[in-house]
PDB file of N, H, CA, C and O in Angstrom:
ATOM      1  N   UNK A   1     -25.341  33.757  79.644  1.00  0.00           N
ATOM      2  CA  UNK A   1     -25.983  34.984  79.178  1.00  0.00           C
ATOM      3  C   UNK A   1     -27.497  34.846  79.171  1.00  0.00           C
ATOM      4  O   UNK A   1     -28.243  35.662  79.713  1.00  0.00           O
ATOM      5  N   UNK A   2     -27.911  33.731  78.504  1.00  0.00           N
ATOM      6  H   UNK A   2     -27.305  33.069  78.064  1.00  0.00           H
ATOM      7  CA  UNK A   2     -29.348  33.297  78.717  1.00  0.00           C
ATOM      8  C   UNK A   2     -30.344  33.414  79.716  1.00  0.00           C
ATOM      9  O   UNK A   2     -31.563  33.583  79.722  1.00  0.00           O
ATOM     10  N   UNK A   3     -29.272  33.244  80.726  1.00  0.00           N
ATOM     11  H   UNK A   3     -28.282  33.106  80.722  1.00  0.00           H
ATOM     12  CA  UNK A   3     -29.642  33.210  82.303  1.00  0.00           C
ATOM     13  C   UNK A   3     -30.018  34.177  82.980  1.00  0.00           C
ATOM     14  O   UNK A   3     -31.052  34.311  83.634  1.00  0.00           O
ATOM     15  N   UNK A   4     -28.890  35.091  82.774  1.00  0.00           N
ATOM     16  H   UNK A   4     -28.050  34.982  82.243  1.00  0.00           H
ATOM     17  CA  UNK A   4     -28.755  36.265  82.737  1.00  0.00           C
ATOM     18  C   UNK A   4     -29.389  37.544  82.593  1.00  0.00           C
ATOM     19  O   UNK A   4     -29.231  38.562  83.266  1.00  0.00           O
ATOM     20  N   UNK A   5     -30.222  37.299  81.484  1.00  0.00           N
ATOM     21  H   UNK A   5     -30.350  36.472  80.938  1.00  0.00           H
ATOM     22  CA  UNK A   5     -31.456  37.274  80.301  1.00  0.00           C
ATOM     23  C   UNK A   5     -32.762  37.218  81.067  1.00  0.00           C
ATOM     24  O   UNK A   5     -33.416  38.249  81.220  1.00  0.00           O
ATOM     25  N   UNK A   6     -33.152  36.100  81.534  1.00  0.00           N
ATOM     26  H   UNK A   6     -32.620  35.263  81.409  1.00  0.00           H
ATOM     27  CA  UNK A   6     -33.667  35.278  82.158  1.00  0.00           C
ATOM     28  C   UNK A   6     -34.192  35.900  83.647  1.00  0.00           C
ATOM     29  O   UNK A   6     -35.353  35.860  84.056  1.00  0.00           O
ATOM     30  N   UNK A   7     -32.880  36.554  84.431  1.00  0.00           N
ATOM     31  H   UNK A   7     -31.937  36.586  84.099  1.00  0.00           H
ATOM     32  CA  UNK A   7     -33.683  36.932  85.714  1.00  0.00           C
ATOM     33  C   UNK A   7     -33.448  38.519  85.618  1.00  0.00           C
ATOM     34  O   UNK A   7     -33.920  38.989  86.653  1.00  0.00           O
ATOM     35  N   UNK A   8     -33.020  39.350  84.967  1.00  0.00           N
ATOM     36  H   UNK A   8     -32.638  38.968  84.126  1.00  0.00           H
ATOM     37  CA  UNK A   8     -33.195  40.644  84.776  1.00  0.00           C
ATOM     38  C   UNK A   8     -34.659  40.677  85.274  1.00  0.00           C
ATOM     39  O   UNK A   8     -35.551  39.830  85.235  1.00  0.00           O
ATOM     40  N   UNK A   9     -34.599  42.214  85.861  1.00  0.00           N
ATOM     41  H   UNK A   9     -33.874  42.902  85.894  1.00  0.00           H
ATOM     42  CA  UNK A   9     -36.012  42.546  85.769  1.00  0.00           C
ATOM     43  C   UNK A   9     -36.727  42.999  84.492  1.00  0.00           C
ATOM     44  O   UNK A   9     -36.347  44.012  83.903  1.00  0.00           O
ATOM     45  N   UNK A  10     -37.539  42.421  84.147  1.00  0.00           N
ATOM     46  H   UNK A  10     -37.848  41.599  84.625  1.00  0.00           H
ATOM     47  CA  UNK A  10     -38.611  43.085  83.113  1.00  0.00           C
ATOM     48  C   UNK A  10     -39.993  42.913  83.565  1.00  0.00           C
ATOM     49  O   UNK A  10     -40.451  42.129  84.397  1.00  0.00           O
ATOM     50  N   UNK A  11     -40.786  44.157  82.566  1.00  0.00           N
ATOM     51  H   UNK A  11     -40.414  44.793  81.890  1.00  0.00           H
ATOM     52  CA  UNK A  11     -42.015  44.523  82.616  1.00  0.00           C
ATOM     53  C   UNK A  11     -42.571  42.910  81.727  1.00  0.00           C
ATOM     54  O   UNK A  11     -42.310  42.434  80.623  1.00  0.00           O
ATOM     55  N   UNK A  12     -43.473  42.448  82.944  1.00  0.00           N
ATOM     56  H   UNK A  12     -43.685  42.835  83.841  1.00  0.00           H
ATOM     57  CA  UNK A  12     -44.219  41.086  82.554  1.00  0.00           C
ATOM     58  C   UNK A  12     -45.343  41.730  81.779  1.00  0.00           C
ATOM     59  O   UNK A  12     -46.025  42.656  82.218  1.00  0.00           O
ATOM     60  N   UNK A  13     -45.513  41.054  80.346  1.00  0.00           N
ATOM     61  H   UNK A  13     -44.959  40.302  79.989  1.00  0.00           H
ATOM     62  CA  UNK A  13     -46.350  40.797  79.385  1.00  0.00           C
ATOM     63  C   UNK A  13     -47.711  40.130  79.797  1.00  0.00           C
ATOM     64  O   UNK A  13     -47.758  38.909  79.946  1.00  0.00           O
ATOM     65  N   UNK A  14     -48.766  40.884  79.972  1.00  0.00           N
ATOM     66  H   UNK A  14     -48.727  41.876  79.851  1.00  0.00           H
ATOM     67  CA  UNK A  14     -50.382  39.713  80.182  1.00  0.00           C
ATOM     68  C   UNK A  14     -50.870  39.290  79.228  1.00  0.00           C
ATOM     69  O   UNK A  14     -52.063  39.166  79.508  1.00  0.00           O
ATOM     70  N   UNK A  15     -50.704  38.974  78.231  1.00  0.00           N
ATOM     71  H   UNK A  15     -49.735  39.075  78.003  1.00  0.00           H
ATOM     72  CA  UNK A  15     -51.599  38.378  76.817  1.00  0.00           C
ATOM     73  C   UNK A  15     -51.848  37.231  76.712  1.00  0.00           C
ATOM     74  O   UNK A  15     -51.289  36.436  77.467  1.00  0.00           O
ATOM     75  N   UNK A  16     -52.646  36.846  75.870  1.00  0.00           N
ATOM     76  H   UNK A  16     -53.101  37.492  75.257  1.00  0.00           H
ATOM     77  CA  UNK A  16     -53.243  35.617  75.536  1.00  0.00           C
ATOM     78  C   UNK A  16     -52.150  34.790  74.430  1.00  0.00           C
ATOM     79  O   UNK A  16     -51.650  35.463  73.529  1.00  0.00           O
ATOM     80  N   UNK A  17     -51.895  33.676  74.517  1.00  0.00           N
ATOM     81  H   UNK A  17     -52.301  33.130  75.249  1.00  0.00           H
ATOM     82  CA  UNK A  17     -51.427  33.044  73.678  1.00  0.00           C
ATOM     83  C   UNK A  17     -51.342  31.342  73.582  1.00  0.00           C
ATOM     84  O   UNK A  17     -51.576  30.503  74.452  1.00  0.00           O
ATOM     85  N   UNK A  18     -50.944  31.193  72.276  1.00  0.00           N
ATOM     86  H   UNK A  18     -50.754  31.874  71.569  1.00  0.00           H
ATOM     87  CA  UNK A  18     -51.404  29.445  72.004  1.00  0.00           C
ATOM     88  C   UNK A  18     -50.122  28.941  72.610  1.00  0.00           C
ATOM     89  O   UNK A  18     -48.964  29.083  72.217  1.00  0.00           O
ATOM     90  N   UNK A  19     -50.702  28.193  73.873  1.00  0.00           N
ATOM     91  H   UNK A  19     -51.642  28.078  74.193  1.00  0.00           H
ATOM     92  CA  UNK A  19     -49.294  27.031  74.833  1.00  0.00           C
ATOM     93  C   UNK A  19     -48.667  25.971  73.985  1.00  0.00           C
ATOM     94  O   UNK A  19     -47.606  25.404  74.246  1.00  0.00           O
ATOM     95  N   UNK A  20     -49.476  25.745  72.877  1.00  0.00           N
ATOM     96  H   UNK A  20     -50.338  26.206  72.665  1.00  0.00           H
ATOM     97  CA  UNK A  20     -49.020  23.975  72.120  1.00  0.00           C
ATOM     98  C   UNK A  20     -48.525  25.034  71.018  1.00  0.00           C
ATOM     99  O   UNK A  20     -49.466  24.823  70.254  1.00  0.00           O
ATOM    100  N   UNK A  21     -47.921  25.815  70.483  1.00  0.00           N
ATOM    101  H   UNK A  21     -47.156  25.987  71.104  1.00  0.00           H
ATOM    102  CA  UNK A  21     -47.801  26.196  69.591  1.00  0.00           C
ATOM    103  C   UNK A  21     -46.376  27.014  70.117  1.00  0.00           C
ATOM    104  O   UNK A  21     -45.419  27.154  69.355  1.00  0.00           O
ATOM    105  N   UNK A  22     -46.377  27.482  71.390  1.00  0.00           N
ATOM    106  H   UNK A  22     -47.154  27.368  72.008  1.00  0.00           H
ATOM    107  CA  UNK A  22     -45.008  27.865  71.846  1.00  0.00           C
ATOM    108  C   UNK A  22     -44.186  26.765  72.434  1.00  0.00           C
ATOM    109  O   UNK A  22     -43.102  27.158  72.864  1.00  0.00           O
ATOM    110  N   UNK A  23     -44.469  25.247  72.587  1.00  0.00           N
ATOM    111  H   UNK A  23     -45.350  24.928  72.237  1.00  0.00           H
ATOM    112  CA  UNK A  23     -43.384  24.487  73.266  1.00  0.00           C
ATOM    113  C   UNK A  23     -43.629  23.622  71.618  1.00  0.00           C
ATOM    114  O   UNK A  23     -42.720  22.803  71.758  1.00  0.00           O
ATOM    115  N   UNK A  24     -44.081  23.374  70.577  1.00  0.00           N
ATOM    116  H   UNK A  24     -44.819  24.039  70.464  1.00  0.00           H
ATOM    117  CA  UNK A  24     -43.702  23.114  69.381  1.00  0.00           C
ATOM    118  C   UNK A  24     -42.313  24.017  69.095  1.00  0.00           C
ATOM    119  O   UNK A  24     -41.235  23.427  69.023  1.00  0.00           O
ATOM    120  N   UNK A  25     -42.377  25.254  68.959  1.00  0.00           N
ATOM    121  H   UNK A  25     -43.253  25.733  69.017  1.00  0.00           H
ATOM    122  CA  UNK A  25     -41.497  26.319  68.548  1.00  0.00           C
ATOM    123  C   UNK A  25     -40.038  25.649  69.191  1.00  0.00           C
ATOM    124  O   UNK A  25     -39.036  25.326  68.553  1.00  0.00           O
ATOM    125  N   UNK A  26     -40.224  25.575  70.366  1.00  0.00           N
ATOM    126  H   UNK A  26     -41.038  25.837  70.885  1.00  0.00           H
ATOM    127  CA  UNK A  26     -38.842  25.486  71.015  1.00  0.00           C
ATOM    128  C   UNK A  26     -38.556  24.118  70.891  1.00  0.00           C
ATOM    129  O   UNK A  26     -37.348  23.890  70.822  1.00  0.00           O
ATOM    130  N   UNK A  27     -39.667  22.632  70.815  1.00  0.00           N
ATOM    131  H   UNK A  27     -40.648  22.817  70.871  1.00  0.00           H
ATOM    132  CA  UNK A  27     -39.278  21.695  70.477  1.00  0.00           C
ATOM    133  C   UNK A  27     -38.286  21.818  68.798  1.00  0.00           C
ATOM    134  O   UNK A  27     -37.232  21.204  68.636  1.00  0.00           O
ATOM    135  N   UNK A  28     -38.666  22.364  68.149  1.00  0.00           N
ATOM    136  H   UNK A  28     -39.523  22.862  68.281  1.00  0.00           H
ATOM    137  CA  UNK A  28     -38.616  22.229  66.672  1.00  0.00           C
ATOM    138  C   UNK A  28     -36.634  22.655  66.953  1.00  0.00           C
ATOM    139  O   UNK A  28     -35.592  22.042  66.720  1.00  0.00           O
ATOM    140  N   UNK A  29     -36.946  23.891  67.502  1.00  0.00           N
ATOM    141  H   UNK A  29     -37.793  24.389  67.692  1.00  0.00           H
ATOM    142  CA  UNK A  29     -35.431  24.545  67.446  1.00  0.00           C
ATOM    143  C   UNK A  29     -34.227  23.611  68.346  1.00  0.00           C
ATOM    144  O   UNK A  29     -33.003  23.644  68.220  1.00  0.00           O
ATOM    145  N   UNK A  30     -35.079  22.779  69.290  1.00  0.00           N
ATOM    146  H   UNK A  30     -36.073  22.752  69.392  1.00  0.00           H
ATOM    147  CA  UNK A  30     -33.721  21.883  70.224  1.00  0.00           C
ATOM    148  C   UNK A  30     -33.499  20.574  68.857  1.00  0.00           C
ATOM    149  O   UNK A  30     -32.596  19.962  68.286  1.00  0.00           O
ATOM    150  N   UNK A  31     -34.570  20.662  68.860  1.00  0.00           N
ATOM    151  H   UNK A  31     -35.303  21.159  69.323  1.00  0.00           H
ATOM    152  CA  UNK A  31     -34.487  18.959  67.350  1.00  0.00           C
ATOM    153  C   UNK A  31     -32.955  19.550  66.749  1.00  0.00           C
ATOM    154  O   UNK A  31     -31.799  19.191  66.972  1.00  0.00           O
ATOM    155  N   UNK A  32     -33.524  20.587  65.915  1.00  0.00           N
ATOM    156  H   UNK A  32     -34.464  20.879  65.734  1.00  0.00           H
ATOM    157  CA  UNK A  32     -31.959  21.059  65.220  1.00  0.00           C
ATOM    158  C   UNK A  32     -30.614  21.055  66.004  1.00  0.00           C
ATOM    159  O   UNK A  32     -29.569  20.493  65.677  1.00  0.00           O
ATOM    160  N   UNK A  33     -30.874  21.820  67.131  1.00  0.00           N
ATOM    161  H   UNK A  33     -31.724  22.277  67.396  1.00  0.00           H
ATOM    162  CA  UNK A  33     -29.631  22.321  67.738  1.00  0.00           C
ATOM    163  C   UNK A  33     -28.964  20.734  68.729  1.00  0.00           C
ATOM    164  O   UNK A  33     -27.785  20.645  69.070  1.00  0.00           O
ATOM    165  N   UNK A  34     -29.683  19.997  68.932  1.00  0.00           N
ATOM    166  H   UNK A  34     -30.641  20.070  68.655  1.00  0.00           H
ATOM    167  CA  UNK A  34     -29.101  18.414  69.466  1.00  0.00           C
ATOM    168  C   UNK A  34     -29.231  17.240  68.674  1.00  0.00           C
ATOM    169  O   UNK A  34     -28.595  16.194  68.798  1.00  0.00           O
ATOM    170  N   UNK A  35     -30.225  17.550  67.750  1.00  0.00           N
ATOM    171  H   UNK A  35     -30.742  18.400  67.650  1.00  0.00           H
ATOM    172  CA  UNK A  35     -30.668  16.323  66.687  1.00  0.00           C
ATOM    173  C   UNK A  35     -31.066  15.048  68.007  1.00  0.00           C
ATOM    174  O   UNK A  35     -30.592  13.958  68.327  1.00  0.00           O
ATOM    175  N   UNK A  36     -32.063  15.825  68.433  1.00  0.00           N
ATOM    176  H   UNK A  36     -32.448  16.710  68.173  1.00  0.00           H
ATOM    177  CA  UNK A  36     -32.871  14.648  70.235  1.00  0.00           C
ATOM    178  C   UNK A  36     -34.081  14.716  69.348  1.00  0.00           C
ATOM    179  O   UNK A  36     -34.521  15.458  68.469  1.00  0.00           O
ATOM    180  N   UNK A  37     -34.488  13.400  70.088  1.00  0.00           N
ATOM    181  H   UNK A  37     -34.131  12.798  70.802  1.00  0.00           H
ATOM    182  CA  UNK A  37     -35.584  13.287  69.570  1.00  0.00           C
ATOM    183  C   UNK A  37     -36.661  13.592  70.706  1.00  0.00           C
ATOM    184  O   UNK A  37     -36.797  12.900  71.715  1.00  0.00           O
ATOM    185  N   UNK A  38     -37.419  14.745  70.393  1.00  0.00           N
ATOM    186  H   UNK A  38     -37.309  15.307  69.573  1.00  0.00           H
ATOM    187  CA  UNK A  38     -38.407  15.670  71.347  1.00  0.00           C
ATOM    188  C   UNK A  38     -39.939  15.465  70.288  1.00  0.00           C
ATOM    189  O   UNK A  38     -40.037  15.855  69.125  1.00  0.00           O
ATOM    190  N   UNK A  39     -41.038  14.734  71.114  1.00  0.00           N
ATOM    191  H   UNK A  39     -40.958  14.417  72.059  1.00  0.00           H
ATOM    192  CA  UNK A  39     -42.178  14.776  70.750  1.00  0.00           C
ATOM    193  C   UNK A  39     -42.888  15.952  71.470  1.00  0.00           C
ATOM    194  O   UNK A  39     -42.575  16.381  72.580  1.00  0.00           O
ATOM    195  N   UNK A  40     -43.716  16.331  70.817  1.00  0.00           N
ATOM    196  H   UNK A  40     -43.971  15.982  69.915  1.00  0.00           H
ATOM    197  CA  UNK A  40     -44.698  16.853  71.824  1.00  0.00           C
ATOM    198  C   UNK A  40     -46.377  16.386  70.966  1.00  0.00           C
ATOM    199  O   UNK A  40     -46.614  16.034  69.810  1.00  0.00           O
ATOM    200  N   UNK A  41     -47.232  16.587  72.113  1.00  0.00           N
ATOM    201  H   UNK A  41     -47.039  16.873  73.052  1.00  0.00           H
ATOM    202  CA  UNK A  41     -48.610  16.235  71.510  1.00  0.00           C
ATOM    203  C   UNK A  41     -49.614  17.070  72.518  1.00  0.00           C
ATOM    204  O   UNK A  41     -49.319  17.252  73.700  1.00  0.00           O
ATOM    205  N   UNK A  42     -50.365  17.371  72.150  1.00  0.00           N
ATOM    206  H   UNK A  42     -50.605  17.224  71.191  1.00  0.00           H
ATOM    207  CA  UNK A  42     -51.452  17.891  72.672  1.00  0.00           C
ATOM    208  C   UNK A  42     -52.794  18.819  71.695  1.00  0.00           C
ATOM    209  O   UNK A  42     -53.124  18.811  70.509  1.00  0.00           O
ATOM    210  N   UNK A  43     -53.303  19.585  72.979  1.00  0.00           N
ATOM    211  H   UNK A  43     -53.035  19.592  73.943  1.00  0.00           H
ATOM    212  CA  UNK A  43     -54.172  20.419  71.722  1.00  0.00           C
ATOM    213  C   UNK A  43     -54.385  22.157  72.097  1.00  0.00           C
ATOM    214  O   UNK A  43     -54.521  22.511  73.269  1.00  0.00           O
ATOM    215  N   UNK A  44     -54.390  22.922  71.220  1.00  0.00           N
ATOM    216  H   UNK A  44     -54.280  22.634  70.269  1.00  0.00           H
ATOM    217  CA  UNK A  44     -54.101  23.885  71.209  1.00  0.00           C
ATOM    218  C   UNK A  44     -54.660  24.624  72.526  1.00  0.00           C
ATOM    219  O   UNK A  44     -55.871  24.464  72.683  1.00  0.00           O
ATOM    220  N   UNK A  45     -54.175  25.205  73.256  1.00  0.00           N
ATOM    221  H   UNK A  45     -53.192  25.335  73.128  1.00  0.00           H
ATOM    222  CA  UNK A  45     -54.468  25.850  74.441  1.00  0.00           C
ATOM    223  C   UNK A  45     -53.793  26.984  74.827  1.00  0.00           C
ATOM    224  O   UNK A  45     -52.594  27.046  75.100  1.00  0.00           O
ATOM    225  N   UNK A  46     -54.958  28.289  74.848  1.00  0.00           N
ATOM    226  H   UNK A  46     -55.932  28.239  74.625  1.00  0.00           H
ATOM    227  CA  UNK A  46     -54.725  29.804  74.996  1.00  0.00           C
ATOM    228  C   UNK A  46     -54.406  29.710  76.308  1.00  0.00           C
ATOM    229  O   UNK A  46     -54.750  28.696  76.915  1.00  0.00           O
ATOM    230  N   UNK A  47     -53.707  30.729  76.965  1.00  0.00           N
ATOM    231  H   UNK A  47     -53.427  31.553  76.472  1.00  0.00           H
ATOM    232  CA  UNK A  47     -53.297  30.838  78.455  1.00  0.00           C
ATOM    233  C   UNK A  47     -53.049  32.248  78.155  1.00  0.00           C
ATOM    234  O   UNK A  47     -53.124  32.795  77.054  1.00  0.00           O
ATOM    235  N   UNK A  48     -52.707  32.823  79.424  1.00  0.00           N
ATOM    236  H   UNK A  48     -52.647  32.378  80.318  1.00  0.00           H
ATOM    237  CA  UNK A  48     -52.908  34.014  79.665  1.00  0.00           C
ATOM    238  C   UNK A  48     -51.168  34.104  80.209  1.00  0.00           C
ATOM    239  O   UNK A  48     -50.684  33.111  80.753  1.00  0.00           O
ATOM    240  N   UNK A  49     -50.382  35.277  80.017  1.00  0.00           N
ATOM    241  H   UNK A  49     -50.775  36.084  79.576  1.00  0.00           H
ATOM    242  CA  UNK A  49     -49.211  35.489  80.759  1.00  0.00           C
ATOM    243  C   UNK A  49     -47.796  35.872  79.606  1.00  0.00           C
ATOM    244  O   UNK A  49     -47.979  36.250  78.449  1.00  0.00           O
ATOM    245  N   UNK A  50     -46.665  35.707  80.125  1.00  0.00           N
ATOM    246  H   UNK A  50     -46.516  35.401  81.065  1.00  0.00           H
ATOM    247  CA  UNK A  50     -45.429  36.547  79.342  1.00  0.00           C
ATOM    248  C   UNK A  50     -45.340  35.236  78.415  1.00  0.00           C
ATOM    249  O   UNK A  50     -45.182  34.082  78.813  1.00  0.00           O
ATOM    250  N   UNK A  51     -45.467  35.649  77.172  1.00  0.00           N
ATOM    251  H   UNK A  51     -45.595  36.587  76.849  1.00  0.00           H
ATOM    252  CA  UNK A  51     -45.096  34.353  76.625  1.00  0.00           C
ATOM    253  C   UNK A  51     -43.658  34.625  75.877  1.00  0.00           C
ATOM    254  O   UNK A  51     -43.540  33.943  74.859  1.00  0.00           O
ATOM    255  N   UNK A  52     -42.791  35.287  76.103  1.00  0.00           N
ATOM    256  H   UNK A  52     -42.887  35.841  76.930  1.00  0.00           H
ATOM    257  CA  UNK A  52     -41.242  35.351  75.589  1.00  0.00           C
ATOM    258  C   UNK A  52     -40.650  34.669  76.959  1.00  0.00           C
ATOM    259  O   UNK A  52     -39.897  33.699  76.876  1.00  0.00           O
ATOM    260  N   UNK A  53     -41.073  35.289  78.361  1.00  0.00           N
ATOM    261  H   UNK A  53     -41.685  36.077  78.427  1.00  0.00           H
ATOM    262  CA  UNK A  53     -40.443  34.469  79.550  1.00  0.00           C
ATOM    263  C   UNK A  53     -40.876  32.939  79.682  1.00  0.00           C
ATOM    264  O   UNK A  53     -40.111  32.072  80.104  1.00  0.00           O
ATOM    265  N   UNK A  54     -42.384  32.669  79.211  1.00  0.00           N
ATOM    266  H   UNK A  54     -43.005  33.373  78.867  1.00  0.00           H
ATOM    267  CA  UNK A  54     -42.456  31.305  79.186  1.00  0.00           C
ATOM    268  C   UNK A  54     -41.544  30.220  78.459  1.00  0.00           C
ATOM    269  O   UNK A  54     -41.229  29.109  78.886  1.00  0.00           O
ATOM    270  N   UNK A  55     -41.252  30.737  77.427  1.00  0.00           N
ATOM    271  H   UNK A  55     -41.508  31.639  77.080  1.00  0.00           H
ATOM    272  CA  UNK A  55     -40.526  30.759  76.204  1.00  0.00           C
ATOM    273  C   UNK A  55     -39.157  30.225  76.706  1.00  0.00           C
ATOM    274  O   UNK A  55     -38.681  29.101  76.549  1.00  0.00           O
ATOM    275  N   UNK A  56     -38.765  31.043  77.192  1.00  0.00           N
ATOM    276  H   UNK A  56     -39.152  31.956  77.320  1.00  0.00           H
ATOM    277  CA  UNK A  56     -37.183  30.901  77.832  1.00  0.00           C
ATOM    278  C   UNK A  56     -37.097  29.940  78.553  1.00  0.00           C
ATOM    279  O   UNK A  56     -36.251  29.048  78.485  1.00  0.00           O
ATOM    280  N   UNK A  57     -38.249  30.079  79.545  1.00  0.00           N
ATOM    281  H   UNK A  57     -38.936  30.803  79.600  1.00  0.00           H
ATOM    282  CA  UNK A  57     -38.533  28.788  81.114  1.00  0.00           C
ATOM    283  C   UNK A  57     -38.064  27.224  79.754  1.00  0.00           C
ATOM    284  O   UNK A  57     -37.035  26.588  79.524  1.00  0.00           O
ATOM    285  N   UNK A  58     -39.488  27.207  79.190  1.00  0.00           N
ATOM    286  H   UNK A  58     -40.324  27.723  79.376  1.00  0.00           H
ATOM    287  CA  UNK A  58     -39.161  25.956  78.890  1.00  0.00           C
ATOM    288  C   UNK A  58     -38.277  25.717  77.766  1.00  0.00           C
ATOM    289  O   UNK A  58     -38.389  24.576  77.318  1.00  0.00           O
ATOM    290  N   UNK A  59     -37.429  26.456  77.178  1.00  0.00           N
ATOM    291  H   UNK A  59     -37.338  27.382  77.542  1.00  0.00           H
ATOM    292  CA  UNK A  59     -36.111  25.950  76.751  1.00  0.00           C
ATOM    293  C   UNK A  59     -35.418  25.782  77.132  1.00  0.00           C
ATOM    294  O   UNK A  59     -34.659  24.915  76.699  1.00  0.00           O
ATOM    295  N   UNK A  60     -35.149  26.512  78.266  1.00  0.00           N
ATOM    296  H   UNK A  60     -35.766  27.216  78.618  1.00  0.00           H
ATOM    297  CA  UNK A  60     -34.229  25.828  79.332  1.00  0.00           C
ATOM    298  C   UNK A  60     -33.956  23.998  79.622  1.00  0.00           C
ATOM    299  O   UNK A  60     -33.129  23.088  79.677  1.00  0.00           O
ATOM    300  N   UNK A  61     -35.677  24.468  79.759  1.00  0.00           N
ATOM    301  H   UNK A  61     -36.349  25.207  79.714  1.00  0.00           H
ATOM    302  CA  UNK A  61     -35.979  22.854  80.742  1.00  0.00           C
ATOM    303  C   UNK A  61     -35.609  22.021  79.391  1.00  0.00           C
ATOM    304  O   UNK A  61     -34.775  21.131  79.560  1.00  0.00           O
ATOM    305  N   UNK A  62     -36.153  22.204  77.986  1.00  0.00           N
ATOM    306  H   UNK A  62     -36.830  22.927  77.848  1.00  0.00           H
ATOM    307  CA  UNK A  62     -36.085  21.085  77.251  1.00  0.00           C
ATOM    308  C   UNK A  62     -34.508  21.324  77.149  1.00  0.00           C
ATOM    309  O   UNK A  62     -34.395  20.310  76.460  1.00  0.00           O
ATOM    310  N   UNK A  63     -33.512  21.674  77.216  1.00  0.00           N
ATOM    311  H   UNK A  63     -33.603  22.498  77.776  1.00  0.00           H
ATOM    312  CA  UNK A  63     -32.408  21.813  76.425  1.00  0.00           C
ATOM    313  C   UNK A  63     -31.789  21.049  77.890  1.00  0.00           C
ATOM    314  O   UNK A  63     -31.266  19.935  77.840  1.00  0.00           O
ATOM    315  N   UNK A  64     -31.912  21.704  78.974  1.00  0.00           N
ATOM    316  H   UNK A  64     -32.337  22.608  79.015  1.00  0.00           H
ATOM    317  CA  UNK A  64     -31.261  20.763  79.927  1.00  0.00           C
ATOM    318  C   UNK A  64     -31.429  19.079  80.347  1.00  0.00           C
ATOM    319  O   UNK A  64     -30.725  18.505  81.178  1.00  0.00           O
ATOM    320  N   UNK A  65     -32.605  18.421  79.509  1.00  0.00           N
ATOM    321  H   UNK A  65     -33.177  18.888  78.835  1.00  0.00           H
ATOM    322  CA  UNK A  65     -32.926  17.742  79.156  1.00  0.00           C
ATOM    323  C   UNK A  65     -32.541  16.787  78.529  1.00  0.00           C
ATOM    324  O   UNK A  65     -32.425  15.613  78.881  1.00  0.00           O
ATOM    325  N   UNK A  66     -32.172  17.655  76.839  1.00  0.00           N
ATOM    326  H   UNK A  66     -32.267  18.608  76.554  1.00  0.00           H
ATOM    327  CA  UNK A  66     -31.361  17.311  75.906  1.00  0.00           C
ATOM    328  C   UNK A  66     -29.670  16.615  76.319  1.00  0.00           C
ATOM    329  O   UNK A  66     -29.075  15.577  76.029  1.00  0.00           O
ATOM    330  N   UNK A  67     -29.361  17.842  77.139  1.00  0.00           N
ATOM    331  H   UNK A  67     -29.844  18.685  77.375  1.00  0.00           H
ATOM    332  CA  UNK A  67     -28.144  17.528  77.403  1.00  0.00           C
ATOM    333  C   UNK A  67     -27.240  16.462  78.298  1.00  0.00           C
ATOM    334  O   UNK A  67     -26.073  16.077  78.224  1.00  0.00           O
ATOM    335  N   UNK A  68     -28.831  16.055  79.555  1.00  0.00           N
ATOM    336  H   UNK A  68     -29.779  16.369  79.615  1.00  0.00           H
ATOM    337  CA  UNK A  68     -28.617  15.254  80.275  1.00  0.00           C
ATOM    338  C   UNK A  68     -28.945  14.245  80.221  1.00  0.00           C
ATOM    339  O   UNK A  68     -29.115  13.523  81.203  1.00  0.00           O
ATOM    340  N   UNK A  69     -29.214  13.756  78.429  1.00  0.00           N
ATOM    341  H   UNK A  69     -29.076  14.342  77.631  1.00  0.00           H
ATOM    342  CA  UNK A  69     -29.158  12.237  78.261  1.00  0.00           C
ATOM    343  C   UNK A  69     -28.692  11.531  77.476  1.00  0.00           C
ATOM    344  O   UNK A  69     -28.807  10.312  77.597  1.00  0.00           O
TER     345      UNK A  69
END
């Protein structure tokens, strides 16, 4: 369904938003949902673009991650 989700067409979002503050978010939520141990480090960095589709991209990636180790 995620997936699913995922390549629908939607109207892409241009805004500004904090990058270390949206792959915290999704780190925080795989911690719970696998109990993996996911660091992240960096420093806060605005970017420009959909940040609910970014969102998705890299939970994917961290969760397929999760699962494949």
């Amino acid at each position: 369904n995620r997936f699913l989700d995922f390549i629908r067409t939607e109207k892409v979002q241009d805004e500004e938003f904090d990058l270390s503050r949206l792959v915290e978010r999704v780190a925080a939520r795989e911690r719970t949902n696998h109990s993996a141990r996911i660091e992240t480090e960096g420093v806060a960095t605005l970017v420009r673009g959909d940040e609910d589709l970014l969102e998705r991209a890299i939970e994917n990636v961290v969760r397929n991650a999760c699962q494949s180790s």
